[in-house]
Every structure is written in C-alpha cells, then in structure tokens.
LUMNUNU-203870 format. One record per residue: residue in one letter; x, y, z of N, C-alpha, C in turn. Coordinates in steps of 0.05 Angstrom, whole numbers, padded with zeros to 5 digits, always signed. Layout:
aXYZXYZXYZ
...
REM end
This chain:
x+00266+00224-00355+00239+00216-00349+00235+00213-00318
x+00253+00198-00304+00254+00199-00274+00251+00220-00262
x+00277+00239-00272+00278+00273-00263+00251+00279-00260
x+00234+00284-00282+00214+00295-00284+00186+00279-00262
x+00185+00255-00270+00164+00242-00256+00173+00260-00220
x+00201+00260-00213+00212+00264-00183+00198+00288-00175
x+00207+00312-00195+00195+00331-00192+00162+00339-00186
x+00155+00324-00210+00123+00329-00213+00115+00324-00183
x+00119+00295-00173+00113+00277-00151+00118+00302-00123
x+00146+00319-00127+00140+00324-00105+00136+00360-00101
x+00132+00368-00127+00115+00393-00119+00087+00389-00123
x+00075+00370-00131+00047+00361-00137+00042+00370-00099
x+00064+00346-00093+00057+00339-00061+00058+00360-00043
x+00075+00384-00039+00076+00410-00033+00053+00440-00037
x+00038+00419-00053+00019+00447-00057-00012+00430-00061
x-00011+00416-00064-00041+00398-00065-00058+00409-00036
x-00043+00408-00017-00074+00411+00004-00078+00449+00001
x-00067+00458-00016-00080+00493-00019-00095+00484-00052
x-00090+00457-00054-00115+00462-00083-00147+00432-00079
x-00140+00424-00058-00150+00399-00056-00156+00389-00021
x-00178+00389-00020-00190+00371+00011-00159+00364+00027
x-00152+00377+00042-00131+00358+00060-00139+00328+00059
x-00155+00330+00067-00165+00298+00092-00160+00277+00064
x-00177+00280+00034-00175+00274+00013-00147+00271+00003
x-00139+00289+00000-00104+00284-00005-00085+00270+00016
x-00090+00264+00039-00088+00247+00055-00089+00223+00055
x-00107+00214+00048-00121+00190+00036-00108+00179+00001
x-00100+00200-00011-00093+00190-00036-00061+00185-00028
x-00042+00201-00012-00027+00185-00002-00018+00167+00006
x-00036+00162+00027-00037+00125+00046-00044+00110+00026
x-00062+00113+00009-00066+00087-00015-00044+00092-00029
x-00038+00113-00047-00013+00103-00060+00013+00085-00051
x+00021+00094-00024+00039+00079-00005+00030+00057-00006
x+00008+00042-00001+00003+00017+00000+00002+00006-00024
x-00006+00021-00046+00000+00011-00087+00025+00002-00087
x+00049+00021-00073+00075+00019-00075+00088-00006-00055
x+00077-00004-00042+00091-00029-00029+00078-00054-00037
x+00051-00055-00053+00035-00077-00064+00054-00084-00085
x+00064-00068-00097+00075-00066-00130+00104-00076-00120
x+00122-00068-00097+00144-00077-00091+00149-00118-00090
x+00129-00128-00089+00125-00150-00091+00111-00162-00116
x+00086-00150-00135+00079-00158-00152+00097-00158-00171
x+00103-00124-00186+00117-00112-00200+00145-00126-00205
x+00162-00128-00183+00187-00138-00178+00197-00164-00172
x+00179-00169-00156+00185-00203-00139+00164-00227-00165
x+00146-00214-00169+00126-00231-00181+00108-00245-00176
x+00108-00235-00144+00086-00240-00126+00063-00238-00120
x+00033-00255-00135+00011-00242-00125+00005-00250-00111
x-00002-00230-00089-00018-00235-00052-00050-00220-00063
x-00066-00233-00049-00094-00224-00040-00093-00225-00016
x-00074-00221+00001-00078-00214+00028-00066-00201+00044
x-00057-00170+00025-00051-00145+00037-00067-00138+00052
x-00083-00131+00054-00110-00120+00065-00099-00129+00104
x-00091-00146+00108-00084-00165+00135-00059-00147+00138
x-00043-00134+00133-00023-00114+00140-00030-00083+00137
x-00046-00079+00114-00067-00054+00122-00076-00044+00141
x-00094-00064+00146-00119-00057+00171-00110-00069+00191
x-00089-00095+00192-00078-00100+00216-00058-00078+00232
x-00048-00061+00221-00031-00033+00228-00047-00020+00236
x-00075-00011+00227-00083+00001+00230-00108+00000+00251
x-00110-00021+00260-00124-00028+00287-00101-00021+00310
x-00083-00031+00301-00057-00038+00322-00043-00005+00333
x-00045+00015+00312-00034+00031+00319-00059+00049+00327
x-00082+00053+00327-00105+00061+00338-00109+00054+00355
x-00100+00028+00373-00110+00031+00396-00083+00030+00422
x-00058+00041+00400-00031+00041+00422-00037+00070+00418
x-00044+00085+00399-00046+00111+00410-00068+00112+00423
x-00093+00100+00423-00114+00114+00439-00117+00103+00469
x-00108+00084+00477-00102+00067+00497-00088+00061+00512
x-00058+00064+00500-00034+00055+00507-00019+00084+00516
x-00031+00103+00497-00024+00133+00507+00000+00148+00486
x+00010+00127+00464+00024+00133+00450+00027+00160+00437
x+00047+00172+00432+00045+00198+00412+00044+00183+00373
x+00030+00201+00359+00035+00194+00338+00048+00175+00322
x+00075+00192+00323+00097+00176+00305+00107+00143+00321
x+00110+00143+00335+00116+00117+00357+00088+00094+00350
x+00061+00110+00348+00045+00089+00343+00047+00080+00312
x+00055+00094+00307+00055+00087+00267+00084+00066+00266
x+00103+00071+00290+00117+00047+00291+00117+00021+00288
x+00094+00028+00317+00094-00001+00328+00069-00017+00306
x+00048+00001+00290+00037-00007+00259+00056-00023+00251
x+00074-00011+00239+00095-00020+00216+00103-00039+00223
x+00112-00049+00252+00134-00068+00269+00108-00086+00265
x+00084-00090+00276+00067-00113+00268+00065-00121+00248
x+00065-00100+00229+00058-00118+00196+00083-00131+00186
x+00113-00124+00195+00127-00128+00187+00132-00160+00202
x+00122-00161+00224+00126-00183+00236+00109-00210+00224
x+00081-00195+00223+00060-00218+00205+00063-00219+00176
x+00080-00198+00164+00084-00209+00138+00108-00229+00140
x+00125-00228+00163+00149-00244+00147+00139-00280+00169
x+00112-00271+00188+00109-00303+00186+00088-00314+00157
x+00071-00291+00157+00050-00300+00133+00079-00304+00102
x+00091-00296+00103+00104-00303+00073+00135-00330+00085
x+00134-00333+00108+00146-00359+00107+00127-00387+00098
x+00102-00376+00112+00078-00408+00107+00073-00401+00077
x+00073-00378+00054+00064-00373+00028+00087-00380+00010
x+00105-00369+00011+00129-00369-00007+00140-00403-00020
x+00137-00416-00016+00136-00448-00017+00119-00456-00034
x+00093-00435-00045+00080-00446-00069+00080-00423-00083
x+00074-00429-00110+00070-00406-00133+00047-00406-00144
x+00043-00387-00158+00016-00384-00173+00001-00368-00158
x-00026-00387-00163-00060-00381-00150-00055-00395-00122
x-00038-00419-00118-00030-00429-00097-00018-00408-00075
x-00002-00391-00081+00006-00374-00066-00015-00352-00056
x-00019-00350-00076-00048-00329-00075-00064-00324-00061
x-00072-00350-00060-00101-00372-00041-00087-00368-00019
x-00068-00379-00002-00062-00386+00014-00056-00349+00033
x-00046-00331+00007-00044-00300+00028-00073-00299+00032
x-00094-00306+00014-00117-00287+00018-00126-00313+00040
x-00122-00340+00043-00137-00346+00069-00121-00344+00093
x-00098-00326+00096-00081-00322+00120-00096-00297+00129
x-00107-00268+00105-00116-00246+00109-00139-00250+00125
x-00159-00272+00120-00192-00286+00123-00183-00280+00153
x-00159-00295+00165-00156-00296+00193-00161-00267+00214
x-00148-00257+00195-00142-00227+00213-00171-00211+00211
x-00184-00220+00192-00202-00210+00187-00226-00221+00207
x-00232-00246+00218-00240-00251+00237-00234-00255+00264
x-00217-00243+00267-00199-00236+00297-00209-00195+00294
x-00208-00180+00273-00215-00161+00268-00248-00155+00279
x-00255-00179+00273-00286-00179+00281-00289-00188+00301
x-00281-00198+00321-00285-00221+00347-00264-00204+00368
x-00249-00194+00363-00229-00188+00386-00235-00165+00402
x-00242-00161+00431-00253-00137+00441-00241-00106+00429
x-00219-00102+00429-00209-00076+00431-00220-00077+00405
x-00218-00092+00377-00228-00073+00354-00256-00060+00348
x-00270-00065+00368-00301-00053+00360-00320-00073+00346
x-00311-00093+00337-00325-00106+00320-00336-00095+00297
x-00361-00091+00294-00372-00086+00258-00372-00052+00265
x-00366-00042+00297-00366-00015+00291-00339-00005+00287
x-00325-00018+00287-00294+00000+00282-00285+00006+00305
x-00254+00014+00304-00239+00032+00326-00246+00062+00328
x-00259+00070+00340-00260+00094+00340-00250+00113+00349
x-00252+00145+00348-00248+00160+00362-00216+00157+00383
x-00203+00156+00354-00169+00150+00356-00153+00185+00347
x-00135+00188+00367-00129+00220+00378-00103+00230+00352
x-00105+00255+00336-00078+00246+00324-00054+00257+00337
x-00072+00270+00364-00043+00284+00380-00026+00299+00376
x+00001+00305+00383+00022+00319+00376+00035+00319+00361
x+00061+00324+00339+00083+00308+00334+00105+00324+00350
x+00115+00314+00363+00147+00311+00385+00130+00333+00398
x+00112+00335+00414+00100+00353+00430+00094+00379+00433
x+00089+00390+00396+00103+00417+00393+00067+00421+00365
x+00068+00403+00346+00054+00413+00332+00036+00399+00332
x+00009+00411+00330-00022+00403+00341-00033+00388+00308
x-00025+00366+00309-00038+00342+00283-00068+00349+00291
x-00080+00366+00305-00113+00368+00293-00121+00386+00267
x-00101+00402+00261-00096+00417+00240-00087+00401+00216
x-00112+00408+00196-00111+00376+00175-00084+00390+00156
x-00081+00417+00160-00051+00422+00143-00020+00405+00147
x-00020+00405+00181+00009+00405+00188-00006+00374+00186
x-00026+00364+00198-00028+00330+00191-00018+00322+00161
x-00028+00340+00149-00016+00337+00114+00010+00325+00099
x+00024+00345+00119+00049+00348+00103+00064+00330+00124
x+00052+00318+00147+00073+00302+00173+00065+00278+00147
x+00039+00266+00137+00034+00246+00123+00050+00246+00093
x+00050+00262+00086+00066+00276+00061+00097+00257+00063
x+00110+00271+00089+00130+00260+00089+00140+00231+00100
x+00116+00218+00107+00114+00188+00105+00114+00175+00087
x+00096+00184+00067+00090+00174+00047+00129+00182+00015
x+00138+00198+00025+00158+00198+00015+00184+00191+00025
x+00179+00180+00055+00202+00159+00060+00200+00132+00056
x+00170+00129+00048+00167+00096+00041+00173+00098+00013
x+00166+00116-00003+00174+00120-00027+00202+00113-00030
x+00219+00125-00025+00243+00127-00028+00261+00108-00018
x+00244+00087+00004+00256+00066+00015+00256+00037-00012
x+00229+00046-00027+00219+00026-00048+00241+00034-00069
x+00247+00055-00074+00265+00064-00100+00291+00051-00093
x+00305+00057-00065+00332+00042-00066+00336+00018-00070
x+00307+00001-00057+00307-00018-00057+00303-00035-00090
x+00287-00025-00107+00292-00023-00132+00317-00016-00145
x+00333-00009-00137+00355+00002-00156+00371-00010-00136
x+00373-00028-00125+00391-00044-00111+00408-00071-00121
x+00419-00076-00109+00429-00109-00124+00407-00129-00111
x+00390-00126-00093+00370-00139-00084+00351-00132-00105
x+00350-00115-00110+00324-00107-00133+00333-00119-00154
x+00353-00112-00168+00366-00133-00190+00357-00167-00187
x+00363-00171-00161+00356-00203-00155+00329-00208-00159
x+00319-00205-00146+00291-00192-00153+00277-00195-00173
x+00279-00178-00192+00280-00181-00215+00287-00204-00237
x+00313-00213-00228+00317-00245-00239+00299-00262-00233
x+00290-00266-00208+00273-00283-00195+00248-00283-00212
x+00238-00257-00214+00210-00252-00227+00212-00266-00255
x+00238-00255-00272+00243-00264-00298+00238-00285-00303
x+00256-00312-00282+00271-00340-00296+00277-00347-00266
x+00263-00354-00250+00263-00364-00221+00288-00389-00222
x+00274-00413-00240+00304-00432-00239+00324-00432-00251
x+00331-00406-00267+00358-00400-00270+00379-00377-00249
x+00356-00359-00238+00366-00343-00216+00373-00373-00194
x+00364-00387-00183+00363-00424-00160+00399-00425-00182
x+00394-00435-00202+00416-00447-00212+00445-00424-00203
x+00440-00399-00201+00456-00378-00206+00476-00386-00174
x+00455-00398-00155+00468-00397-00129+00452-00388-00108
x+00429-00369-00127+00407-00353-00101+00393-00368-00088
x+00389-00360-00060+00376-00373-00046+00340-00355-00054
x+00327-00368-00076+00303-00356-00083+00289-00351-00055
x+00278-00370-00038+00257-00370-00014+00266-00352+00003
x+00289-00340+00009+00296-00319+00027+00291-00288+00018
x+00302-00290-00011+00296-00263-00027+00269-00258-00028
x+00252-00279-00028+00219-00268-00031+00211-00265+00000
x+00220-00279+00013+00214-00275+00035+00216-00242+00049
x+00239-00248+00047+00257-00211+00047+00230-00188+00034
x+00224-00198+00006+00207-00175-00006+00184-00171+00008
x+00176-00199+00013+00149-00199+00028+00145-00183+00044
x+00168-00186+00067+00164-00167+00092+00169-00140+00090
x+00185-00132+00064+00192-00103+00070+00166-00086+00053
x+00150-00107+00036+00124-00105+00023+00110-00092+00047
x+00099-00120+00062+00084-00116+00084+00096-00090+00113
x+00112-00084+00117+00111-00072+00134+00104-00044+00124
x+00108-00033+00092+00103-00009+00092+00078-00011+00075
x+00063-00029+00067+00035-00034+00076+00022-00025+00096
x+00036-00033+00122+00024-00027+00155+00038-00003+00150
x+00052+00013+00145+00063+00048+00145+00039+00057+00134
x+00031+00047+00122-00002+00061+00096-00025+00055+00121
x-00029+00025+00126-00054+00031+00137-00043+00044+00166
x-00029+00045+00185-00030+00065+00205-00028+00093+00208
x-00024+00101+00179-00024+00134+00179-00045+00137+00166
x-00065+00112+00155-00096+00120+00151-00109+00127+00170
x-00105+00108+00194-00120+00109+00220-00115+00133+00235
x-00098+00146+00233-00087+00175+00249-00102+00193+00228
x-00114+00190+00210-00121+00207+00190-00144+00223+00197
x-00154+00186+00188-00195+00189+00193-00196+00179+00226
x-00177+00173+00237-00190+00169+00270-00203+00155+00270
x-00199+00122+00259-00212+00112+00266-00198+00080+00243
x-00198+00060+00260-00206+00034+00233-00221+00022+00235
x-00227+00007+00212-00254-00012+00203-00247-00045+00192
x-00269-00053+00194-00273-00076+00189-00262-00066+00141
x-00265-00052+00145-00264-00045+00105-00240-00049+00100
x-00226-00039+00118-00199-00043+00122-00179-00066+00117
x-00191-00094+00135-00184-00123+00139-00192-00132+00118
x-00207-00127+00103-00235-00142+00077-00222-00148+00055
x-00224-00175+00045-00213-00182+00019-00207-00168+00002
x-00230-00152+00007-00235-00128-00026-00212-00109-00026
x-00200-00104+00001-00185-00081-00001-00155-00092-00016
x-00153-00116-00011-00138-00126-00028-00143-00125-00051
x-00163-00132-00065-00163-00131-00093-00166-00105-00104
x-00173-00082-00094-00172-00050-00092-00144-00044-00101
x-00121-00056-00085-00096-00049-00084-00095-00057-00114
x-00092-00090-00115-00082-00103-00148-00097-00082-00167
x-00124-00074-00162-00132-00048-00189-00119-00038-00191
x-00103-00020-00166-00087+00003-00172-00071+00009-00181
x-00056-00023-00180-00023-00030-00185-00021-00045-00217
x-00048-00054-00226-00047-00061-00246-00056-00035-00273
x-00072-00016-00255-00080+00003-00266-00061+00025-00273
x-00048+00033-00263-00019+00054-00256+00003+00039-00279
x+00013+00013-00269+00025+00007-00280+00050-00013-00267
x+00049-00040-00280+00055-00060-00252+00082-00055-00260
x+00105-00064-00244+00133-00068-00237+00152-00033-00248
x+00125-00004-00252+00141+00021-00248+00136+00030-00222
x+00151+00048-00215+00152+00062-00201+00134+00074-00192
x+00130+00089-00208+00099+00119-00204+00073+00108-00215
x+00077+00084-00235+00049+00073-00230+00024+00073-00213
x+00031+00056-00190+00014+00044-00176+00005+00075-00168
x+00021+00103-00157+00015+00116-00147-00006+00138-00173
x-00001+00125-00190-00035+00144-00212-00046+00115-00208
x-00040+00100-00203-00061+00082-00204-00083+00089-00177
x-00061+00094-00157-00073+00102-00128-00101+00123-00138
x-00089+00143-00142-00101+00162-00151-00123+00164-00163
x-00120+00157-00190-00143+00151-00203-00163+00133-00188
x-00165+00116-00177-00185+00087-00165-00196+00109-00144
x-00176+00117-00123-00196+00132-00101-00208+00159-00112
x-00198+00176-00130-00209+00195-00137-00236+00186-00157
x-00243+00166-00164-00262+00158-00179-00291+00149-00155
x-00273+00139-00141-00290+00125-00122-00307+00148-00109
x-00285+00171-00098-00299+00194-00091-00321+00211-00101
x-00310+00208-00134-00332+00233-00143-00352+00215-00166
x-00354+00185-00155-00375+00170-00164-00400+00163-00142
x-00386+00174-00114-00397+00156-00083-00425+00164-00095
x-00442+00182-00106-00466+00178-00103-00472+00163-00127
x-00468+00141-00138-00482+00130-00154-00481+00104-00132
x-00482+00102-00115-00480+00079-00087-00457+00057-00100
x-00477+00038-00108-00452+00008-00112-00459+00008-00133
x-00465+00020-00151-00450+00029-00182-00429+00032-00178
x-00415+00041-00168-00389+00058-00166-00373+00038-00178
x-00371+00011-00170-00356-00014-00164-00361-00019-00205
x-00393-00021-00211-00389-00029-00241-00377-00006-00262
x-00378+00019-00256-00364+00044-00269-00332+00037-00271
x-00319+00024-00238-00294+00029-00239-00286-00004-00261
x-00303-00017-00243-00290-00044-00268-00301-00044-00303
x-00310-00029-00313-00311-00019-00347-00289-00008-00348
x-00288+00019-00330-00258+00036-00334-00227+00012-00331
x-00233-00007-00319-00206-00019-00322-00205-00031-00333
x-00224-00052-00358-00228-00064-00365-00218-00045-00393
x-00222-00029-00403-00221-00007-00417-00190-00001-00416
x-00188+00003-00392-00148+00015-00397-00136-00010-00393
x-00145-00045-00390-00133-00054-00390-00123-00070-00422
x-00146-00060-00443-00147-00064-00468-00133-00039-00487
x-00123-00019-00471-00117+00003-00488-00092+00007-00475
x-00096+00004-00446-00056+00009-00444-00047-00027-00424
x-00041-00036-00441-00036-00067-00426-00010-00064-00409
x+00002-00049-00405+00022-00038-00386+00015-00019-00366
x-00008-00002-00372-00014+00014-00344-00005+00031-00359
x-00019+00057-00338-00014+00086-00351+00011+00089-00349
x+00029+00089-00330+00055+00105-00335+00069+00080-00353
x+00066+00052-00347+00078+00039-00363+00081+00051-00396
x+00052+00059-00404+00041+00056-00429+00060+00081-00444
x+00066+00094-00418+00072+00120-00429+00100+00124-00437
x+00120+00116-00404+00149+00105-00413+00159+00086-00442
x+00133+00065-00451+00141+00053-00475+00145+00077-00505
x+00118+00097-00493+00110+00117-00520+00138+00134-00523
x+00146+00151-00498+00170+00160-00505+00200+00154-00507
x+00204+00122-00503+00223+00107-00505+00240+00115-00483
x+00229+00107-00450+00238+00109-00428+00251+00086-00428
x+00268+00081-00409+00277+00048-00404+00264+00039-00376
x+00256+00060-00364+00240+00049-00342+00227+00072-00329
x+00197+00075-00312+00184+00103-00305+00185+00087-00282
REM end
C-alpha cells in the first residue's frame, strides 16, 4: 500500500504541470506541505494548534522581503523562512506545551493573533496590502524561476524533501515516542520520557516546515498577505488534515487537494464557497470518520497509509 501510494505521489508529481495550471499545482503543493507538517503534530503528537497560520505567513512575509530587499537568491530566502518559523515555533510551543486540550489550543491561536497584528502594523509587510511584487529570481544563478515549469518542479522538490523528512521522522523511534505520547501520555511520563521535550521537539519540526510551505508560497504568487497570518488559515489546514486523514501519511495531502481544488472551481459562487466546503466535510466526516485515505487503508486491511 505504501509502495503504491510512493509511486502514485510521485509520478502524479512529474507530470501534473503538462496536465494542470503550473501556478495551481504549485499551490496544491505548498498546502499539502503545510497539511503535512500540520498532521506531523496533530496526527502523531496529538497536538491541536490553531496557530499555524503564524509560521505560514510568518515565513512567508520573512522570506519575501529577504529576497526582495535583502537581495537574497531563492533557495537561501526559503531558508531563512524555515529558520524563523522554526525559531517561533519552538518559543511559541515552549509557552503552549504545559497545557492540554482547548487550553493548548487557545493559547497557539492567541500566540498566532500576535503575528497577525505585527503582520498588520509593521512597515515592511504592507499592511492590509500585502508584500508585494517579490522576485523568484534564479536557482544557483543558472535557471530563470520566471518560467512557471522549472518554478514547478524547483517547488516539486521541496515539497518532497519535507515529505520525506515527515516519513523518517514517523518511522523513527521519535515517531514511535510520539505516538506513545499521543496514545497514553502518563504512561509514556511513567516509562522515563521526558513528555514536554518530545512535543516540544514535534512542535518545531511541525512549525518550521510549515514556514518551508508558506515561503515557497510567497516565491510562487510573489507576494504575501494578511490571508496568510489569519486564524482561518489555520483552521483551513485542520479541514485538510482532518479531511485526508489525521495521523496518515498521504492524507492530509488529498486532504490538501481536495479543499484547494474545491475552493478553486467553487471561487465564483463568492462566500458560498466556505458553506459548500463545510456540508462536504460534514458529509465525509459522517461517511469516512477516518479521512479518505484513512477510510481506505481500513477497507483494504492496510496497517498504516
């Protein structure tokens, strides 16, 4: 079942922009990456945050204006993305990790509130107009990222080293821990684990390839937004990851999928869009209570998708 999901995943990804919008398939990437690193914490750790969205759009301010300002090439600014979120996730999940529940919850989504009004108030982001007119430049000074192909496949292969960073990390003895934690928290404490470090740990490696997603959005569309920072984009993600399918693998990424491709080829019903997509989940959350690939690995007696 793995084999196959591997496969699908990456000739899907090899030939999609000769059947499908680059810029669009672009976009279904960077969200799935961010499903996947949402899900690396929900899925696994047992963590719900509402305040991804603050490592999103915080990358993605940050690396839009080290490339457009700072003079950065590409890949270096999608770094120094990652290196911020990774930095504000592991202070935001030292002040979070210490409560559970809705308590935890509350406390990511009013750490996100912050960034979100520093997003709006701070000169370099534009305020309610966005960063704009952010360059995607070179990669290593040879191939011209204005060409939405070779931008494609440079994103392509972002999106499959965060991938593959989430898989080891899943199939790790950390992921194992992980896992216990999520299961039976005070019997993993009793076992010897130090619980608050291991979530901590998830948090940040959550959040930094969160900020991998939103800074290779911003090199995309050229540009970030206030939509970006916004509560909602958090709760966008939990659709995706609850929709796909929480604690698999390839879930979150049909979850990715499905939510933005709905969103796309609903945009003209305006803010309908929003009541179409919550029936549809409301709908697969009564017919597949595991998520699509979940639902599916149970049907053919996978042990895990």
């Amino acid at each position: 079942m793995n084999r196959v999901f591997w496969i699908v995943l990456i000739v899907a990804g090899l030939i999609a922009p000769h059947f499908v919008y680059p810029v669009f398939a672009m976009k279904l990437l960077c969200f799935a990456l961010f499903a996947c690193a949402f899900n690396l914490l929900l899925g696994y750790a047992g963590l719900l945050s509402f305040g991804h969205a603050a490592f999103f759009g915080g990358a993605a301010y940050i690396t839009g204006h080290a490339v457009k300002v700072w003079g950065l090439s590409p890949l270096p600014g999608i770094l120094v993305g990652t290196l911020f979120a990774m930095v504000l996730g592991a202070i935001f999940g030292s002040l979070a990790i210490r409560r559970q529940g809705i308590y935890f919850a509350m406390i990511t989504l009013a750490l996100a509130q912050i960034i979100f009004f520093l997003a709006l108030k701070l000169p370099f982001t534009g305020g309610e107009n966005g960063l704009q007119g952010v360059p995607r430049g070179t990669l290593l000074g040879v191939v011209d990222l204005s060409d939405p192909i070779a931008m494609y496949y440079v994103v392509f292969a972002i999106f499959m080293i965060g991938f593959l960073i989430i898989y080891r990390t899943v199939h790790s003895p950390f992921g194992q821990i992980l896992t216990a934690i999520r299961e039976n928290e005070p019997r993993a404490r009793s076992l010897g684990y130090d619980v608050e470090r291991f979530k901590l740990i998830a948090f940040t490696i959550s959040a930094a390839l969160a900020g991998t997603a939103g800074a290779t959005k911003a090199l995309v569309f050229q540009f970030a937004s206030l939509t970006d920072v916004h509560w909602q984009m958090s709760g966008e993600v939990v659709l995706m990851t609850l929709l796909g399918g929480m604690g698999t693998l390839f879930g979150p990424v049909a979850g990715a999928v499905t939510i933005v491709t709905l969103q796309n080829e609903l945009a003209g019903f305006g803010s309908w869009v929003q009541v179409a997509i919550g029936s549809i989940f409301v709908v697969c959350v009564l017919l597949f209570r595991r998520g699509f690939v979940g639902e599916l690995a149970r049907r053919l007696g996978a042990k895990s998708a």
